[in-house]
N, C-alpha and C positions, 0 to 999 in steps of 0.2 A: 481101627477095629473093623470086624470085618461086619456084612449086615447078619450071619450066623449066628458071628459070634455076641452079635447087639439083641437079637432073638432071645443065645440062649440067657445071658443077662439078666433081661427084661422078664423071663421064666421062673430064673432060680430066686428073683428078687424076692418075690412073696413069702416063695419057701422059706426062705433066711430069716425074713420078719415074726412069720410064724412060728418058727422052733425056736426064737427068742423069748415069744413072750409065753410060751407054755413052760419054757425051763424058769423065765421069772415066776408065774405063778404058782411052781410046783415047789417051790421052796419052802422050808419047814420052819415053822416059827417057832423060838425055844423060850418064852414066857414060863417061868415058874407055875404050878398047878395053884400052886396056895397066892398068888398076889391074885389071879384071874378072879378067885372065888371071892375075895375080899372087897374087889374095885369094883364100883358104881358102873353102870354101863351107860353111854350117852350123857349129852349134855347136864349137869343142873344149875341154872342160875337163870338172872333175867332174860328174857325174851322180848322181840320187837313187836307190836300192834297195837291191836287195838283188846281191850281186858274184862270190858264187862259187855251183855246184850243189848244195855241202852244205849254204848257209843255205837254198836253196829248199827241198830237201827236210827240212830242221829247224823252215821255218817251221809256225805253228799252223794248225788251223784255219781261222783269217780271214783267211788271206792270200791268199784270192781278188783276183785284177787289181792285185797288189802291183806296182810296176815291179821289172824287172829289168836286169840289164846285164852280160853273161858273156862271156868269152874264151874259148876254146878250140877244138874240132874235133867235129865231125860224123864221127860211124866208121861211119853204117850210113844205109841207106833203108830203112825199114818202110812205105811203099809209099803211097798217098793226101797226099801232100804231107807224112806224117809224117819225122821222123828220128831218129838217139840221136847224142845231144851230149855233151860229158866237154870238163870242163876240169882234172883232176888230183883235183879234190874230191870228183867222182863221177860219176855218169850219169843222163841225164834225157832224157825224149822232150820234141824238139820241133814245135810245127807253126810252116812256112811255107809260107804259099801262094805259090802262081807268082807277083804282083806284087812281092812283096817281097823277091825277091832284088836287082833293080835292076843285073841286069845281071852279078851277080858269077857268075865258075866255081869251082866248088869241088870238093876230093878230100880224103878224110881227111887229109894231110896239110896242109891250107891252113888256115892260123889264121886265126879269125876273131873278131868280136866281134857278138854278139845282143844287141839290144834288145826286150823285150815285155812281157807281165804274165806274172805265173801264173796256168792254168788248173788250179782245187782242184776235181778232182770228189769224190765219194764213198769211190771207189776207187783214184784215183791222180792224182798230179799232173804236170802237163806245163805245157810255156814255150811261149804264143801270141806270136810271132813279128812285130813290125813292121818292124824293119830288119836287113839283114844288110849286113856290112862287112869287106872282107879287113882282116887285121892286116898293117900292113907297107910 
């Protein structure tokens, strides 16, 4: 092969990869209207961590980015997207940024369930926030 023709090769290689994977993604899913509207969306069943406020703040040291997964209520705004969260066990700040509420409204009275890690700093530990989910 010539070095041209190894040029034009090494050119058109992209191209090809490329209109491969837009014609994969351009493909039309054909799901029935009525099962979509019927099925549960995302996981439901058990989940891996840690389950109430007293084991996070029981856990060690290394429990940095442990998962987590806790019920309860949000009682307070501490203002930059922080909060304080209690689920009967105890109290803990959490962070949720604005993407992640997903739409839900909350008031201390709204139960709810948090999904995140723990964030272990030096001097305290707080729940980094992935998803937020009314109970109910």
């Amino acid at each position: 092969m010539s070095m041209s023709n190894k040029r034009f090769a090494m050119l058109l290689l992209p191209a090809v990869l490329l209109s491969t994977s837009v014609f994969a993604t351009a493909a039309p899913t054909t799901q029935p209207i009525n099962s979509v509207a019927t099925q549960q969306q995302g996981f439901s069943g058990p989940s891996v961590g840690l389950k109430t406020v007293k084991s996070v703040i029981d856990a060690g040291m290394f429990s940095d980015d442990t998962p987590v997964t806790l019920t309860g209520h949000i009682t307070s705004s501490l203002g930059d997207e922080h909060y304080q969260f209690t689920d009967g066990t105890g109290s803990i700040t959490v962070e949720i940024d604005h993407d992640k509420w997903f739409g839900a409204q909350v008031t201390p009275q709204t139960k709810i369930t948090i999904q995140g890690e723990i964030d272990k700093e030096f001097n305290h530990t707080a729940i980094d926030v992935n998803h937020v989910r009314i109970v109910g």
